[in-house]
Every structure is written in structure tokens, then in C-alpha cells.
N, C-alpha and C positions, 0 to 999 in steps of 0.2 A: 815723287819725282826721282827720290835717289833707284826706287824699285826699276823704273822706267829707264833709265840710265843705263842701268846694270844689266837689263835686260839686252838695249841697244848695242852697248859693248861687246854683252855675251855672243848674241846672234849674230853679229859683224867679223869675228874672231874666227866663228863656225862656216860662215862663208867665204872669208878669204883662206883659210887652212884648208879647207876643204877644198876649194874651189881651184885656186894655186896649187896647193898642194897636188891634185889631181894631174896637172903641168907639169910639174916639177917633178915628183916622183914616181907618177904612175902613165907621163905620156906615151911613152915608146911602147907601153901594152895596152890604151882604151883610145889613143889617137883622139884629133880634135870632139867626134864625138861624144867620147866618152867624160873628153872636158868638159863640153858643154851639160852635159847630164849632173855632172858632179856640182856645176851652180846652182843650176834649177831646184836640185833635190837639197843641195843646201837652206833655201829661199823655203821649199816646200817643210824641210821638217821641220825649220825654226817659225815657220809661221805659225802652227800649230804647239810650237811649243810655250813659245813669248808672244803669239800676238794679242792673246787677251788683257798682257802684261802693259806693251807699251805700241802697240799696232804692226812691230815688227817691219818698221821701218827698214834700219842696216844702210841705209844708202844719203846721204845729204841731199842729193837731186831729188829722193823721193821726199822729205822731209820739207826741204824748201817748197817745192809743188805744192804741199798740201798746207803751208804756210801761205802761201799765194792766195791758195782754197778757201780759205778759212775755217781748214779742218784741224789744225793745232794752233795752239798760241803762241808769240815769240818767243817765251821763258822755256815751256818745252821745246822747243825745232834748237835753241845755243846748246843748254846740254844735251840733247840727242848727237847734234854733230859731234862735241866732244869725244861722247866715248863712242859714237861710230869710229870715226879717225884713230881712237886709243887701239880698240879691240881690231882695228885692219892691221895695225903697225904690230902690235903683240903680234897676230896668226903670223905675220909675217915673220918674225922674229925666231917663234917656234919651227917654220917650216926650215928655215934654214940651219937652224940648230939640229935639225935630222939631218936634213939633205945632207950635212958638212960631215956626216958618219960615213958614205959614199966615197971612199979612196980617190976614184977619179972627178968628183965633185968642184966645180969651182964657180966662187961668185958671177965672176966676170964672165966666165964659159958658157953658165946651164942659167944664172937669173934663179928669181923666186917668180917668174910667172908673171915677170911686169908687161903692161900694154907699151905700144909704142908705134912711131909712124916712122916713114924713109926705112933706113937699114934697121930700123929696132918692130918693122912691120914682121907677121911669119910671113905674106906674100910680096912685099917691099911696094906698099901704097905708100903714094903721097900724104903728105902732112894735109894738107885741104881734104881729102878723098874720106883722111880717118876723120877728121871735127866733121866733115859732113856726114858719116856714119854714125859716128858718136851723138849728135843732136838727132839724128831721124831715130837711131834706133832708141833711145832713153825716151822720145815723144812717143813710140810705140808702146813701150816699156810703163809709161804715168797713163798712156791710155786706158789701158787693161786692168792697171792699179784702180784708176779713179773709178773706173764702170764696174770693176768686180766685187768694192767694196761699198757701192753706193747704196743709199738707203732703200731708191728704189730697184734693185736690184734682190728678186725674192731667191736669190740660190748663193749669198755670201758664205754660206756653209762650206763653201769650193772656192772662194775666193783662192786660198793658198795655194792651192791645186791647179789655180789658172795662173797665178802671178808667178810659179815654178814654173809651169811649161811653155810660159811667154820666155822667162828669162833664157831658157834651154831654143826656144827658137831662135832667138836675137843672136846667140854665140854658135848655133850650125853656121848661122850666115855668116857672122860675123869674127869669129874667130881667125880666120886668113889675112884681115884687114887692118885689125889693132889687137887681137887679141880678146878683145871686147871687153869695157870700161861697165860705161851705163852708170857707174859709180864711184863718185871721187874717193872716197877712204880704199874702195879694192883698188885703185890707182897708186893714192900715197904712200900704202902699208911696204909693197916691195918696192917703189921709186925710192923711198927712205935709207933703203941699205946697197939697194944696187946702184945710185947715182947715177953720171954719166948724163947717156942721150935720156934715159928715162926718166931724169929727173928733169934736164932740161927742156923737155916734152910733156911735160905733167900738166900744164896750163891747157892741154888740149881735151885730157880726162877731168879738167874739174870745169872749165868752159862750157863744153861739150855737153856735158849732160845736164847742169843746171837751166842752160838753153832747152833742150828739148825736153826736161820736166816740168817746164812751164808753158812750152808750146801743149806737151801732151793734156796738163792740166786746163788750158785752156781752153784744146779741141774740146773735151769732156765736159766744161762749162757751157760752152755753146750745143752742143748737141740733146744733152741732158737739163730742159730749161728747168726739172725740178728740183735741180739739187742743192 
């Protein structure tokens, strides 16, 4: 369990640093694109790296889903969220510990890459507009999970390689919208230090996707009577 942990932490770290980071440091040269690549490929190499580890969770939506599932047991999904949440707040932590080497860098100003609806939106969507994003796309998102990594699924070899390029789809669409969540701990980690509207908006990223990783997980139960 401690290995699985460590694992979750590690991978979650790698995806918010990575992923934010991508926003925060390298937006004004790969644009939303190049954000959205910077998730996916986060998702993609940690799966490969920890998923034999601990399934390469990173996400509480995805964890709870497959608590729903009854593909982990409660003892695993409490510490998983743990050090998922630990290891989002660290990346966070570390990204802004660079960013702040940047002269004209300021918390308040540039953000570590928090999501956000109204004026904390990048295209200034309504707060309803994002939780209904946020639930459709995270039920697209457990969709793809549930089917890629099911047993009767004879090509899990690509699972990571499909649950990467899911996530990289969800953030072309949906980066203009909230930024795109899909996952409470990449919510918390920069809500933590940035405050404000994105802290007091944070119930929409952790809401949001627990809803549609149980919508998703459920589509996936009914469609797949074997699983």
C-alpha cells in the first residue's frame, strides 16, 4: 500500500507540474494546444511508468469511479486520494517556486494554472456552463478509463495511450471553458496557494467530476454487461 501511495503522489505531482506548468511557463509559446498535449502526455508516460505500480490513478474522480466499480477497495481509494491531493499541492508548490524566478511574475497576475468559471474562466463561461462541462467531460474521461482498461478489452496494452489522448481531447475542447479540471487534486494543488475566486470556486472541480466519474463509470457498467 505504502508502494501504491507513493506511486499516486509521484504520478499526480508529474501531472500537475507538468501540466500547469505548461500554462504557466510555457503558454505564450505552445498556446492552449500545446497545454492540452502537456496533460495527456503527462497521463501517458506516468501510466507506463506507475501503472503496474498502483493503476495510475492521479485523479480522485478516477479512484472513486472505480470504488463505485468494484475495482478497488475502500482502504486503497482513502490513501490514494491522500497522496493524490499531496503530490497536486507539492507540483504546485514547486511550479510557483520557479515561476517566482520570472521578474515580472506575480501570484495574483499569471496564477499557477488554476481552473475557474465567470471571470476566473480563459473565455468568461458561466459557473453552470463550467460544472456542466466538468461532469460531461470527466464522464467521457471514466468512459475511456473503464473500457480501456477492461478485462474484456484484448488491446489494454494502449490503455495509457488511449487514456493520454482522451485527456488531451477533453482540454482542446475544454480549455477555453474552465481551464479543464476532470480532477479534484489538479484543482486543489494551485487553488491552495492562489486563493481568491479559485478557491472559492473549487467545489465546482471537485463536484463536477466525482458526478461524471460515476456517470461515466456507470455508462461503462451498463453497456459492458461482462464486466
Amino acid at each position: 500500500m505504502t508502494q501504491k501511495c507513493m506511486a499516486e503522489f509521484f504520478g499526480t505531482f508529474v501531472l500537475v507540474f507538468m501540466g500547469t506548468g505548461a500554462a504557466v511557463l510555457a503558454g505564450t509559446h505552445v498556446g492552449f494546444l500545446g497545454i492540452a498535449f502537456s496533460f495527456g502526455l503527462s497521463v501517458v508516460t506516468m501510466a507506463y511508468a506507475i501503472g503496474h505500480i498502483s493503476g495510475c490513478h492521479l485523479n480522485p474522480a478516477i479512484t472513486i469511479s472505480m470504488l463505485a466499480t468494484g475495482k478497488i477497495p475502500s482502504k486503497d481509494a482513502v490513501g490514494y486520494i491522500i497522496a493524490q491531493i499531496a503530490g497536486a499541492i507539492v507540483g504546485s508548490a514547486l511550479l510557483w517556486l520557479i515561476a517566482s524566478g520570472k521578474a515580472d511574475y506575480t501570484l495574483a497576475a499569471n496564477g499557477l494554472g488554476q481552473d475557474g468559471v465567470e471571470s476566473g474562466s480563459p473565455d468568461g463561461y458561466s459557473l453552470m456552463s463550467g460544472l456542466v462541462a466538468e461532469i460531461a467531460f470527466t464522464a467521457v474521461f471514466l468512459l475511456v478509463i473503464h473500457g480501456a482498461t477492461s478485462k474484456n478489452n484484448g488491446n489494454t496494452a494502449f490503455a495509457g495511450l488511449a487514456i493520454g489522448l482522451a485527456l488531451t481531447m477533453i482540454h482542446i475542447v475544454g480549455i477555453p471553458v474552465t481551464g479543464v479540471s476532470v480532477n479534484p487534486a489538479r484543482s486543489i494543488g494551485p487553488a491552495v496557494f492562489v486563493g481568491g475566486a479559485a478557491l472559492s470556486h473549487l467545489w465546482v472541480f471537485i463536484v463536477g467530476p466525482i458526478i461524471g466519474g460515476l456517470i461515466g463509470g456507470g455508462i461503462w457498467k451498463f453497456v459492458d454487461k461482462q464486466s
